[in-house]
C-alpha positions, 0 to 999 in steps of 0.5 A, a space after each residue: 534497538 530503539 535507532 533500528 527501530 525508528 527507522 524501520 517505523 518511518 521507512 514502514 510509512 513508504 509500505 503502500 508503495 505497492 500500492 502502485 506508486 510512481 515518480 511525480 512527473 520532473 518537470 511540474 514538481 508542485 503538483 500532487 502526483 496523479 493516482 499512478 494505478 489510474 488507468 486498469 486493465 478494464 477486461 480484468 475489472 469485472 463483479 464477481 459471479 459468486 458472493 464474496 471478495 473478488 478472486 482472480 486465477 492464475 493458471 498454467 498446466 498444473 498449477 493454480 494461483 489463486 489472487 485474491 485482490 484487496 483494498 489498500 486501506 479498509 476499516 478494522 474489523 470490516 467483515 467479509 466473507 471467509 469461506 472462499 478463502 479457507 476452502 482454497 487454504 486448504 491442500 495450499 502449498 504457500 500464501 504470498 502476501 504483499 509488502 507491509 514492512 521495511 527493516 535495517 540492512 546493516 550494510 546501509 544503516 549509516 545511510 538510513 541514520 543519516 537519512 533520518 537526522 536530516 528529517 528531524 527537526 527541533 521544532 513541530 512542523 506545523 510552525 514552519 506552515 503558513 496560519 491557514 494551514 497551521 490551523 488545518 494540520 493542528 486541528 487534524 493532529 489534535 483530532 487523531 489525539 496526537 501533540 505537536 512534539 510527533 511531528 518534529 520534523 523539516 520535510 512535509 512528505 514525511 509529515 503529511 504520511 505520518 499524519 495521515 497514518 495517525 489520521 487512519 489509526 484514530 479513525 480506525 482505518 488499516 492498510 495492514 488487513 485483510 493481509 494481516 488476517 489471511 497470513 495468521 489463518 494460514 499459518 495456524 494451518 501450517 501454510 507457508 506464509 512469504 511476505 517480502 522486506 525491502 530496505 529501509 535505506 532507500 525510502 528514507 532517502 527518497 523521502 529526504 530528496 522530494 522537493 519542497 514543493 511536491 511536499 507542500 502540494 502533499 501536506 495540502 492534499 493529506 489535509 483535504 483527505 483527513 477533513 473530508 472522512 473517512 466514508 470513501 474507504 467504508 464505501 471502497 470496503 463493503 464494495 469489496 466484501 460483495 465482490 463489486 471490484 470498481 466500487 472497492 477501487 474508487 477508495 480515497 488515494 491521497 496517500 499513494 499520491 503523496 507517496 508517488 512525488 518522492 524520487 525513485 518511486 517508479 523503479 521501486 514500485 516496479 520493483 514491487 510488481 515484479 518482486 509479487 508477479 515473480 513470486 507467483 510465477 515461482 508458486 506456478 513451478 509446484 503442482 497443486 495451488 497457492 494464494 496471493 493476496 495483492 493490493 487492488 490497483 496493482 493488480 489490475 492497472 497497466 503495467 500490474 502484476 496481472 498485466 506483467 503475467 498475462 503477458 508472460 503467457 500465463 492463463 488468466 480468469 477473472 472473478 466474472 468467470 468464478 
């Protein structure tokens, strides 16, 4: 139990791949990977006409979805209006939510063991670093009251998320709300909650197979965002709460970057858009409507779940609309 648990707790840090991760480009490796969600589908970024957290609608003959779209990282405890949401909770057949957890396929945990013995390593990784950025990674680990022996391992990308995770938890930043909050209200309502889990196995490797140079350009970009605060993703929150959907997309998103370098990352991140935009085309199939709940950048980029269901042919409102 401890091992599965291990590896399902370092894969859970490759979570925010449906945030909208894709491969860094092969042929400049050392570069941070550009935010793979930049470019949107601007006549779907719009203010919501009613206060509250922006609400986009799905829709064909006799079926709705609602999608609610959230932030990838917001502070706990941030507040934001519910009522929307527990009116259309009401009479709901299912709420769908998006990817927060990995688990351990028994078929390829020897792979995932294997996996995570190359990671390891006897000593802290901020004794392989340069004194510049030693200083730097020491200085942000001790601020997220966090010793050197944690981050015992050879590979930067693995560092870098793990020390931006601990980085948010200190800093009281979470990527699991409001996702965690909405699934809890519906099942105390009797809704049907459906969260996808994908296998640890193949995250674990991508970690293993990213080059060293995309993990230093990674360690580099998570110190430079854990130095600079935590203000863009308050910014990015109380944007959202007042439904001004391009406020709540400029948040920080050196995490989603850094996770965008691995190899293999653009098929999975397809693979999670069209897992949650067929999710919502199988809630379409039951009279009546659902909700959705989908990371703001992928619902909204090109190639996003929006995007892959508008042009499936399904009728698509926009927050503007109400």
């Amino acid at each position: 139990m401890r091992l599965k648990a291990a590896l399902a707790g370092l894969a859970v840090l490759f979570a925010p791949l449906g945030a909208g991760a894709q491969q860094a480009p092969a042929q400049n490796p050392a570069v941070l990977a550009p935010d793979p969600d930049a470019t949107l589908v601007e006549e779907l970024v719009v203010t919501a006409r009613d206060a509250g957290p922006a609400w986009w609608r799905v829709s064909d003959a006799d079926s709705t979805v609602y999608v609610l779209g959230v932030p990838s990282v917001m502070p706990k405890g941030a507040g934001w209006d519910p009522s929307v949401l527990e009116r259309r909770l009401d009479g709901a057949n299912r709420v769908i939510l998006p990817f927060n957890n990995a688990s351990v396929n028994l078929l390829t945990a020897p792979g995932a063991v294997i996996s995570l013995m190359r990671l390891r390593s006897s000593t802290p990784f901020e004794d392989t670093l340069p004194p510049d950025l030693a200083r730097r990674f020491v200085a942000a680990r001790e601020a997220a009251g966090q010793d050197a022996d944690r981050y015992k391992t050879k590979n930067g990308l693995a560092a870098a998320l793990l020390l931006v995770s601990d980085y948010r938890d200190a800093a009281r930043l979470t990527a699991a709300d409001p996702a965690k909050t909405i699934g809890r209200m519906a099942e105390s309502r009797g809704v049907r909650v459906e969260a996808k889990t994908y296998d640890a196995a193949p995250l674990l490797a991508a970690i293993v197979r990213t080059p060293e140079s995309a993990q230093r350009a990674c360690v580099v970009a998570a110190l430079s965002a854990i130095e600079a605060g935590p203000d863009s993703a308050q910014a990015a929150a109380r944007a959202w709460a007042w439904g001004q959907v391009r406020g709540a997309l400029s948040g920080e998103r050196t995490y989603e970057r850094c996770i965008a370098s691995a190899p293999g990352a653009r098929d999975l991140d397809a693979r999670m858009k069209d897992d949650l935009a067929q999710s919502i085309v199988r809630a379409l199939r039951e009279p009546g409507h659902s909700i959705a709940v989908v990371q703001l950048r992928p619902l909204l980029a090109e190639g996003g779940v929006l995007d892959r269901l508008q042009r499936q042919g399904y009728d698509i409102r926009t927050p503007a609309e109400g």
